[in-house]
VOGU-3710 file (C-alpha; in Angstrom, 3 decimals, decimal comma):
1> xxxxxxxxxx> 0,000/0,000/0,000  1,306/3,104/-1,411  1,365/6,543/1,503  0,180/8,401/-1,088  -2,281/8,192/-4,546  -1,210/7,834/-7,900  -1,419/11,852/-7,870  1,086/12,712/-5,717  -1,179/14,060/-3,114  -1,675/12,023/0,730
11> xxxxxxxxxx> -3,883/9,578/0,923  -7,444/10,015/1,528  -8,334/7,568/4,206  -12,047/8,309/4,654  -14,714/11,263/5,259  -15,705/12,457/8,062  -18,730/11,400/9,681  -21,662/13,628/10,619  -20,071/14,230/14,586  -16,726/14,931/12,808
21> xxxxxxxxxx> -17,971/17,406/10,213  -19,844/19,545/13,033  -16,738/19,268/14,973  -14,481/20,090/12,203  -16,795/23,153/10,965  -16,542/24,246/14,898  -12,978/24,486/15,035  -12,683/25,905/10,937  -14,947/29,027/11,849  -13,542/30,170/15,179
31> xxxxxxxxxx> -16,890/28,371/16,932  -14,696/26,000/19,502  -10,958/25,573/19,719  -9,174/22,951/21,829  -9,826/20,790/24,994  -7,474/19,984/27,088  -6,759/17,325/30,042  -4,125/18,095/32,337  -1,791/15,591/34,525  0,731/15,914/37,146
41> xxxxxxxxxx> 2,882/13,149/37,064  5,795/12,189/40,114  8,912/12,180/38,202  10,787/8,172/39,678  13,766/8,746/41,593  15,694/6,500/39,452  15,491/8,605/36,257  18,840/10,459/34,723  18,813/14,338/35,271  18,234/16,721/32,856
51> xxxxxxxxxx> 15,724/17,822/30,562  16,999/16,286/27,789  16,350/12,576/29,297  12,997/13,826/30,587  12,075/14,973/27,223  13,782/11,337/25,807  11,465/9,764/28,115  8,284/11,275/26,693  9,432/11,236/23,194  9,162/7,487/23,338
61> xxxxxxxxxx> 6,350/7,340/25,256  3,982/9,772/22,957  5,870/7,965/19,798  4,190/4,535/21,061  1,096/5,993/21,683  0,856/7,205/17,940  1,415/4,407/16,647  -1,025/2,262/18,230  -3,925/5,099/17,838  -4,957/5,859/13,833
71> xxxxxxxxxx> -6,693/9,329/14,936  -3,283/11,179/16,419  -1,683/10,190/12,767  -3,856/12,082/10,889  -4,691/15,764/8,916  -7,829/16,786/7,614  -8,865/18,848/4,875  -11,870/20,466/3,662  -12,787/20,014/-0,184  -16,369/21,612/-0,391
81> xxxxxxxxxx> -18,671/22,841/2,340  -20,425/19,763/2,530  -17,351/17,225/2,079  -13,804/17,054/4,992  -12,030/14,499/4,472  -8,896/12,365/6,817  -5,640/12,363/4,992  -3,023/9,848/5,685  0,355/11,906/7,141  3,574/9,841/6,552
91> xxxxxxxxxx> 5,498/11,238/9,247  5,185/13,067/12,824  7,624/15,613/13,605  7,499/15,583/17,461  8,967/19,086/17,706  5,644/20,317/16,524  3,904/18,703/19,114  5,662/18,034/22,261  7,083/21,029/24,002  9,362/20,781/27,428
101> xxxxxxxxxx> 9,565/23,398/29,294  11,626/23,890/32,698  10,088/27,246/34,980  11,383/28,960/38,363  9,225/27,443/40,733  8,124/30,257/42,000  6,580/31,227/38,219  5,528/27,654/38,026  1,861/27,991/39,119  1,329/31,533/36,670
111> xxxxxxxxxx> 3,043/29,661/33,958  0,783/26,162/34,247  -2,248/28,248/34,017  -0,762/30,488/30,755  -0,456/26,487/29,432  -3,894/25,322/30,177  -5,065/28,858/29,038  -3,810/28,539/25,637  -4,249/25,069/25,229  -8,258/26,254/25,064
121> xxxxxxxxxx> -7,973/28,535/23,005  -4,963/28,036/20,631  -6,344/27,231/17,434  -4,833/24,704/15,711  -3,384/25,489/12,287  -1,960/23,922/8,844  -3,776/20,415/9,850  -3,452/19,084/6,420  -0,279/17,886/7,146  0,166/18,316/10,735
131> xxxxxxxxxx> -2,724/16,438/12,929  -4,606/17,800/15,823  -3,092/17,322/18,850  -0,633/19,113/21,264  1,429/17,983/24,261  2,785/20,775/26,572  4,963/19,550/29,303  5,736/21,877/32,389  8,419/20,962/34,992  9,340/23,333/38,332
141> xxxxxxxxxx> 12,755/23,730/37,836  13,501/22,035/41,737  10,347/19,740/41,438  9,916/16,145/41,199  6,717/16,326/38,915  6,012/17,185/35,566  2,361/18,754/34,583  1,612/17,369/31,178  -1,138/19,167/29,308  -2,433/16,567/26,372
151> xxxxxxxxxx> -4,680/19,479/23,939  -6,870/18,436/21,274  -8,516/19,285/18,532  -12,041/17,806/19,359  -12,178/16,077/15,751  -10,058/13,335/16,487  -10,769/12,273/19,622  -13,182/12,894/23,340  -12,827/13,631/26,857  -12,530/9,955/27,457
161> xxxxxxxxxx> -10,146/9,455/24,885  -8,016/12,325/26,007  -8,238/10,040/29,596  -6,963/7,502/27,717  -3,943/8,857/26,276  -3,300/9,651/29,605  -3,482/6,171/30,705  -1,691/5,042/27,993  1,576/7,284/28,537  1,859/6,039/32,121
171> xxxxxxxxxx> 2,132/3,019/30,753  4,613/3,841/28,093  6,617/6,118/30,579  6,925/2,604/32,994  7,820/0,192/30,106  10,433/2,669/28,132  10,391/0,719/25,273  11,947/2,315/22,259  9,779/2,720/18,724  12,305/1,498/16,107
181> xxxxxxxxxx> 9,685/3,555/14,201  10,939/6,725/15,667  13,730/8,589/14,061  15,467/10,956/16,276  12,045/13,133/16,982  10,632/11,708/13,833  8,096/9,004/13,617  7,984/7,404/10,876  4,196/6,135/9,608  4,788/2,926/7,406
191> xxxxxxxxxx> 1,094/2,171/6,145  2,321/-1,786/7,036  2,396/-0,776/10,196  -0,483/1,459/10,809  -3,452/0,124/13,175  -7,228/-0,191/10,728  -8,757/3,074/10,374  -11,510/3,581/12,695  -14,909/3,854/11,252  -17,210/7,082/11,659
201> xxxxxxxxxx> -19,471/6,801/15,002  -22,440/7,128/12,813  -21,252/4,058/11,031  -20,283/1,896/14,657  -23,597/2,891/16,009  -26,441/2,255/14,895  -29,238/5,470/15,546  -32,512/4,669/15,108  -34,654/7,646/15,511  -38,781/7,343/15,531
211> xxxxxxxxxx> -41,190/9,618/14,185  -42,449/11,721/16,866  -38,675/12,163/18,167  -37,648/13,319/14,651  -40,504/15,943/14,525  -40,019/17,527/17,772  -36,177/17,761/17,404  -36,802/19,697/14,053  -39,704/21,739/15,165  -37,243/22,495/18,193
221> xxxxxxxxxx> -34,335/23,781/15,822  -36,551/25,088/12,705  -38,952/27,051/14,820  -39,394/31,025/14,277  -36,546/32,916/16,387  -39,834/35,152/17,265  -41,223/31,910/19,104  -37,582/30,657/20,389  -38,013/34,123/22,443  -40,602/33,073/24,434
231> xxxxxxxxxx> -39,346/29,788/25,185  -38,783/30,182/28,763  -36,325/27,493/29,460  -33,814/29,118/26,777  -30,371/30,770/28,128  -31,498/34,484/26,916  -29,499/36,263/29,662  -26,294/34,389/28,055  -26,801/35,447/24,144  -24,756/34,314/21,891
241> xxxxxxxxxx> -21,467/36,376/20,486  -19,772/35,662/17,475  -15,822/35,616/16,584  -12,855/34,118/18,345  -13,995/32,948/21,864  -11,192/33,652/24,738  -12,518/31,273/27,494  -12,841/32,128/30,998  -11,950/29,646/33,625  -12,364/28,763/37,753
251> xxxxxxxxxx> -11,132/25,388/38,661  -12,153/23,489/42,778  -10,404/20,784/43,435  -11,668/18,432/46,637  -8,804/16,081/47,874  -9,057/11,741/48,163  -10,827/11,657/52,040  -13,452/14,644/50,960  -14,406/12,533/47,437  -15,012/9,559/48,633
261> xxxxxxxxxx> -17,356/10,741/52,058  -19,007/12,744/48,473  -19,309/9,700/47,136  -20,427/7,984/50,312  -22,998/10,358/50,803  -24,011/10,271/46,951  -24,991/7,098/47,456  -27,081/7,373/50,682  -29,053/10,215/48,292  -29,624/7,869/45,563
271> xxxxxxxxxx> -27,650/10,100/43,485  -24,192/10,283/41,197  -21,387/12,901/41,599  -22,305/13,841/37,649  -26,256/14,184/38,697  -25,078/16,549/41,740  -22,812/18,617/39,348  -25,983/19,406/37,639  -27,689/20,273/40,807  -24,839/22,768/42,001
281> xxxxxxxxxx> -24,780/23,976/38,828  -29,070/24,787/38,852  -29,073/26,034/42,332  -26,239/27,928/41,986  -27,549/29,959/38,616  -31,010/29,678/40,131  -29,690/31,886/43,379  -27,709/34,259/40,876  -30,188/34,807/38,341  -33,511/36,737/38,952
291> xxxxxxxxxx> -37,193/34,762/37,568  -37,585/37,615/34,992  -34,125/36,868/33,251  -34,245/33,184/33,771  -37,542/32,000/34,700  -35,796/28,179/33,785  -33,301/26,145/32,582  -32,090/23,456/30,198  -28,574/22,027/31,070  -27,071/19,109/29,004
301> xxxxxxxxxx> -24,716/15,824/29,661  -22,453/14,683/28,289  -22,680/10,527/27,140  -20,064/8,169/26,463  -21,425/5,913/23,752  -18,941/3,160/23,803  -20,647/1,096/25,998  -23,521/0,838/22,774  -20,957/0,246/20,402  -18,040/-2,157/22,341
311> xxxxxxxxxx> -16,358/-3,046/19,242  -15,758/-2,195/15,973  -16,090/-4,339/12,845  -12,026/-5,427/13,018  -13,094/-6,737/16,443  -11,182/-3,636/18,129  -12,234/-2,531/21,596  -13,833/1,015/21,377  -12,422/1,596/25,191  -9,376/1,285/23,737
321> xxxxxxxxxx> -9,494/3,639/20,975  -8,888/7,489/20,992  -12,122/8,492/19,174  -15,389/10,338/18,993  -18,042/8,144/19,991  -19,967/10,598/22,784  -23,214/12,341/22,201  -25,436/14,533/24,763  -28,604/14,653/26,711  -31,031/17,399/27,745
331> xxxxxxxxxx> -32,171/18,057/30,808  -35,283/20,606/31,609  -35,701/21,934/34,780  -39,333/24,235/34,334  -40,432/27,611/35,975  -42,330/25,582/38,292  -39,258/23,607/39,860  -36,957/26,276/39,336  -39,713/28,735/41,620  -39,580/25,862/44,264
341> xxxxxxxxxx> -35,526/26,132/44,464  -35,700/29,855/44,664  -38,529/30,005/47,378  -36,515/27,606/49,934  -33,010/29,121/49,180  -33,471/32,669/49,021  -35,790/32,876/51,941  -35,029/35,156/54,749  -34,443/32,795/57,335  -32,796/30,074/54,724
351> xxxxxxxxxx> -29,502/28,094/55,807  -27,168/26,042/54,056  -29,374/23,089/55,139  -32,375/24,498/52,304  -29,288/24,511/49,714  -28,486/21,293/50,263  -31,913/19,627/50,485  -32,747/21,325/47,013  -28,983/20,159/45,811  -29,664/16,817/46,433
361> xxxxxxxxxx> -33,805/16,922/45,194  -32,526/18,219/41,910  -29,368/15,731/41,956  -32,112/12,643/42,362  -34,233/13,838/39,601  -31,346/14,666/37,228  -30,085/10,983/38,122  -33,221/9,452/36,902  -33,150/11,542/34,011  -29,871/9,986/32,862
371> xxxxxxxxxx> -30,691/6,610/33,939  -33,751/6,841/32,032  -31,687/8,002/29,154  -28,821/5,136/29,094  -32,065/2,258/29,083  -32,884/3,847/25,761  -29,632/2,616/24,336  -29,216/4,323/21,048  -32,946/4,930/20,082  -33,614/8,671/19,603
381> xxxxxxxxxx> -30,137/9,546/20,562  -29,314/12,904/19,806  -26,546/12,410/17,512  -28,841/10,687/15,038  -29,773/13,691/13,849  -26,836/15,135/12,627  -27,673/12,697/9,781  -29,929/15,691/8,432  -27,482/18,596/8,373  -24,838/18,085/5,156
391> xxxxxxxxxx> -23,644/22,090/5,367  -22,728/23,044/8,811  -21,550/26,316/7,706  -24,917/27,271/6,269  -25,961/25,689/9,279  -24,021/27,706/12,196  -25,138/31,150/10,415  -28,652/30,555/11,297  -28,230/29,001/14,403  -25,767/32,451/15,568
401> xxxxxxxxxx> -29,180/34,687/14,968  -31,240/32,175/17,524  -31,050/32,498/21,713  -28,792/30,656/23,009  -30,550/26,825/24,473  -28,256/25,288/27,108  -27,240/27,016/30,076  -24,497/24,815/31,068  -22,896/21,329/30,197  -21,611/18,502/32,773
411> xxxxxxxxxx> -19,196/16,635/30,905  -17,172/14,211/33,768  -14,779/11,497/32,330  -14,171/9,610/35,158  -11,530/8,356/36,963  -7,869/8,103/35,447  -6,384/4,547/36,476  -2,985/4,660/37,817  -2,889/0,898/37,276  0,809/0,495/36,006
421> xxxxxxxxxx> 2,030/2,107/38,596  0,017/0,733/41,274  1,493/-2,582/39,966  4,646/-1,968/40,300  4,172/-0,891/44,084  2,799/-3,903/44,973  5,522/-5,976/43,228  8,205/-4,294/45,539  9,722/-2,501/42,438  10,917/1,126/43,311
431> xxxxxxxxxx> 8,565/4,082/42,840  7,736/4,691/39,310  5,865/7,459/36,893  2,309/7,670/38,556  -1,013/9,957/38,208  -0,887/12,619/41,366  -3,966/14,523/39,654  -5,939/15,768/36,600  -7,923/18,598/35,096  -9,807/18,596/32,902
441> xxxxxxxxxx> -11,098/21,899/30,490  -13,187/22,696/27,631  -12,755/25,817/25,424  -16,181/27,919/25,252  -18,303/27,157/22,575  -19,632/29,896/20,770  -23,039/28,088/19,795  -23,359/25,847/22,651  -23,414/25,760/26,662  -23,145/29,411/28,381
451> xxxxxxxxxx> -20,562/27,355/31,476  -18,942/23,817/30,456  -18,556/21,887/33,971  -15,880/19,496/33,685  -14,519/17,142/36,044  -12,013/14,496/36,167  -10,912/12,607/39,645  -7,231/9,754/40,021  -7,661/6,540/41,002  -6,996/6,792/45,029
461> xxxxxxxxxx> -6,787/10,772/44,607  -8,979/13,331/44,200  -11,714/14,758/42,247  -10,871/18,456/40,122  -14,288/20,449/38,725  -13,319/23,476/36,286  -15,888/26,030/34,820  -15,406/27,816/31,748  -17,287/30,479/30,181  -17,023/32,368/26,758
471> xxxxxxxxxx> -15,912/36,218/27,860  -18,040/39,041/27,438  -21,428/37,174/27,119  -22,304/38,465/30,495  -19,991/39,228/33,981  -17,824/37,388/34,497  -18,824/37,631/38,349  -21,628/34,965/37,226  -19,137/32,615/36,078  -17,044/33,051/39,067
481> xxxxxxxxxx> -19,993/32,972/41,653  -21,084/29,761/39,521  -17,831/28,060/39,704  -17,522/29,501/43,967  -20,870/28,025/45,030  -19,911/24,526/43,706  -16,663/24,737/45,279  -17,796/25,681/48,502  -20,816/22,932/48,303  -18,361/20,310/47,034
491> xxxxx> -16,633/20,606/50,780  -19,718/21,516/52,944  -21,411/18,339/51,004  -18,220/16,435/51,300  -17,603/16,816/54,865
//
């Protein structure tokens, strides 16, 4: 098999799907930039000093991880506004993806953030030939941790993919096996060598949508903006604001004894940590916001799909795969129940105890709203209906003129395993690379959410929430109250 075609040109190795092409079309006109998940990993005693073994170390490590994922090996490119296409790149130049840098500790903390910043909201550029994907590594120049900030482009891949290429380096970083594919900083992508192509999640999954699902969805999109006004569960005190988006961001962070008695006392409320998130997040906005400007709410969650689609046609676990293969879920919260919260908590005489009881009514409902959802399996899932939209340009120019429908997005990924090096501790071996803690952010998105709640916790660690916000759509006091409340509640609930 040739790299490239008979022309000269690389090698087309598929279109993208219907998810992709929405993605792609987000990133192509300034709509949504980069995501990024965050790690801080103990450096092993053992290792040589110096940067450049550090940055030998994660060479290798990030070279075995492309070769065993298709989606981090290749560009895209656009040939018509209703065809992008994945383009087979014969060789990764490291340099333009993996940066070490060493910082005065006492700049360490300003310059993480600058990293984590830009990671959001760095648009990524001449992906023809370069793929979408960045790895910024940060070390204190006394420390004995690196924080290594893996930044994608959200066509290739999802939060839970990004958690596993974080899963997947600790690995790599214990085993320090060498690629004979890689080249000094160069890998080298031999098509003999290269892993199937994954398939298009439209293709893996199979979306079967009925007819009164279909109708409402459209009537929901297609209706007159003059009606969309009146729709009181709409975001209209967040509208939307075209061109470049610089994100906004708050992050809480609860430590390993305060997440598990949240856990604990999850459970005894029937409830998840991603249902509560939603609850902090309505209470929280519901205290803020008057009834006039916000008389309800919609939020939305995010859903891992793998567990409908386990494997592909090659027989390939989808756990194992960087991919896209997530959708999202609604969830409506009316100016009835929305009335109710605001009567208890902003009562005269109200205490922390009203918060929490409406936390925790609004966390049960929201659970049974996604367990409902998950029972469905992939009937009248959302992301069937990208099926209908072939022009997403055409498509985002309407939808900029309409309010704005989501008031915030939950997207938590989980726990990151620290397996590998969890192993190794229990064989006696010497302390190795492990997982200390993770973070996990979303760029704003023009079109979509008015907060993005993201959370990520470490397997015998912690649990980190961030909020991010598109600036100038309103205060940013809101953002920051939003992002306070849930950090104070997180401990108060957790304690």
């Amino acid at each position: 098999m040739k790299t490239k075609s008979d022309t000269g040109h690389p090698r087309v190795l598929r279109k993208l799907g219907h998810l992709e092409s929405y993605l792609e079309c987000q990133h192509s006109k300034d709509l949504y930039r980069g995501t990024s998940l965050n790690c801080r990993y103990s450096i092993p005693p053992g290792l040589p000093s110096g940067l450049d073994a550090l940055q030998a170390c994660f060479d290798r490590a990030v070279a075995r991880i492309v070769l065993d994922q298709p989606m981090l090996q290749v560009g895209t490119r656009t040939e018509s506004p209703t065809r992008s296409v994945f383009l087979h790149v014969e060789e990764i130049d490291l340099a333009n993806h993996l940066e070490l840098r060493e910082v005065a500790d006492e700049d360490f903390q300003k310059a993480q953030e600058v990293s984590i910043r830009e990671g959001v909201d760095k648009k990524f550029k001449e992906l023809e030939t370069v793929p979408g994907w960045r790895v910024a590594i940060c070390k204190p120049s006394l420390g004995d941790f690196v924080e290594v900030n893996f930044i994608f482009h959200h066509t290739i891949t999802d939060g839970n993919g990004a958690k596993l290429f974080h899963e997947l380096l600790l690995k790599h970083l214990i085993s320090r096996t060498q690629p004979e594919e890689l080249e000094g900083r160069i890998i080298h992508l031999r098509p003999e060598n290269c892993q199937p192509f994954p398939l298009a999640m439209n293709v893996l999954c199979d979306f079967n949508l009925s007819g009164v699902f279909l109708l409402k969805q459209v009537w929901q999109e297609k209706r007159p903006v003059p009606v969309a006004m009146r729709d009181t569960l709409l975001a209209h005190w967040a509208p939307l604001k075209p061109g470049p988006a610089t994100t906004r961001r708050r992050t809480n962070r609860a430590d390993a004894g305060t997440l598990q008695r949240l856990l604990k006392t999850c459970r005894e409320n029937e409830t998840t940590v991603t249902a509560l998130m939603h609850a902090m997040c309505l209470v929280s906005l519901a205290g803020r916001l008057g009834r006039k400007e916000a008389p309800g709410f919609t939020g939305q969650s995010a859903l891992d799909l793998r567990r409908f689609a386990p494997v592909t046609p090659d027989g390939v676990s989808t756990h194992g795969l960087l991919h896209n293969i997530v959708s999202v879920m609604p969830h409506h919260f009316d100016e009835k129940y929305v009335d109710k919260i605001r009567d208890r908590i902003l009562r005269e005489e109200a205490t922390m105890v009203d918060t929490e009881v409406m936390i925790w009514d609004a966390a049960k409902i929201t659970r049974k709203q996604l367990k409902d959802r998950l029972s469905w399996g992939l009937k009248n899932e959302m992301q069937g209906l990208l099926r209908y939209v072939s022009d997403w340009e055409t498509e985002k120019k309407k939808r900029i003129k309409r309010p704005r429908e989501y008031a915030w997005l939950v997207s938590n990924i989980g726990v990151l395993k620290n397996d590998h090096a969890e192993a190794n501790a229990a064989n006696g071996e010497p302390r190795n690379w492990q997982i200390e803690q993770g973070q996990f952010s979303l760029g704003s998105e023009v079109t979509g959410c008015a907060f993005g709640v993201s959370a990520v916790g470490v397997e015998r660690g912690g649990l980190c929430i961030d909020v991010s916000w598109q600036a100038g759509i309103y205060d940013d006091s809101l953002g920051e109250g939003l992002a306070g409340d849930i950090g104070k509640w997180m401990k108060e609930l957790g304690r």
